[in-house]
C-alpha positions in Angstrom: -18.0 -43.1 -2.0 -16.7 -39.6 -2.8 -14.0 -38.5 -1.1 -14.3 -36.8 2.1 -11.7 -33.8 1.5 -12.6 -30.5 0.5 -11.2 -28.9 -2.5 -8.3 -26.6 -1.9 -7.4 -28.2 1.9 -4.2 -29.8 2.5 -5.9 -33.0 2.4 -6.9 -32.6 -1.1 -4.4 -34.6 -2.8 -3.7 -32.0 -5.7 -2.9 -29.2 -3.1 -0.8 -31.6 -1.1 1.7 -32.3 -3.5 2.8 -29.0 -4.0 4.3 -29.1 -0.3 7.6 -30.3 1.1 7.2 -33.5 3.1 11.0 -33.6 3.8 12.7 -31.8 6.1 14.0 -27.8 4.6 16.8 -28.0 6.9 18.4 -31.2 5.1 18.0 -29.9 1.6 18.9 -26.4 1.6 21.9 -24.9 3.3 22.2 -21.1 4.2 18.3 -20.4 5.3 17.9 -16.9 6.2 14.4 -15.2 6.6 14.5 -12.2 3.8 10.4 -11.1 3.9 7.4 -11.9 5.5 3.8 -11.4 5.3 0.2 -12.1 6.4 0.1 -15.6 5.0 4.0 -16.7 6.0 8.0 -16.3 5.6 10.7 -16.2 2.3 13.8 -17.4 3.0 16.9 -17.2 0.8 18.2 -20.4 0.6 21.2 -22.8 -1.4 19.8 -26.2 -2.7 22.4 -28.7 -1.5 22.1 -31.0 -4.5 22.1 -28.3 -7.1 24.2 -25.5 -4.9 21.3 -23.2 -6.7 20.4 -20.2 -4.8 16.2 -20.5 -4.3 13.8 -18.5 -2.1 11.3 -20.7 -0.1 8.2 -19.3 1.0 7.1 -21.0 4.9 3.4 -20.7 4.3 1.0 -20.5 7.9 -1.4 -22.9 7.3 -4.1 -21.5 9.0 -3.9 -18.3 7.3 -2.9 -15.2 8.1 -0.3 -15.3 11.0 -0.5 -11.5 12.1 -2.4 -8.6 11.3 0.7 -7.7 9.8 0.1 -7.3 6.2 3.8 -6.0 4.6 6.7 -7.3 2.8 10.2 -6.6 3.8 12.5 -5.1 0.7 15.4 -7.1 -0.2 18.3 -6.4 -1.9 20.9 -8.5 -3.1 24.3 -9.2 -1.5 
């Protein structure tokens, strides 16, 4: 029987593993919003095994969240 997911949803087992499953808060340290967009929010971020400085994008996963369609400019500190 094939399988009942559709290509390119979160139930697709390819797209799924491109996601988190653990908790953000727990593995990075320092999460402040720096931009956001019609389809979700970068954070700056520290990884707390690595103490490397990432940026995380919090996708929406229905889509776009606002009519809002910009970026907000960043600079560094």
């Amino acid at each position: 029987m094939p399988s009942t997911s559709r290509a390119g949803s979160l139930k697709d087992p390819d797209i799924s593993e491109l996601f988190f499953k653990e908790d953000p808060e727990k593995l990075f340290t320092d999460l402040r919003e720096i931009g956001h967009g019609s389809f979700g929010a970068v954070y700056f971020a520290r990884d707390v095994r690595t103490t490397e400085v990432v940026a995380i994008k919090k996708m929406s996963y229905s889509g776009k969240q606002s009519n809002e369609a910009s970026f907000t400019d960043c600079s560094p500190e």
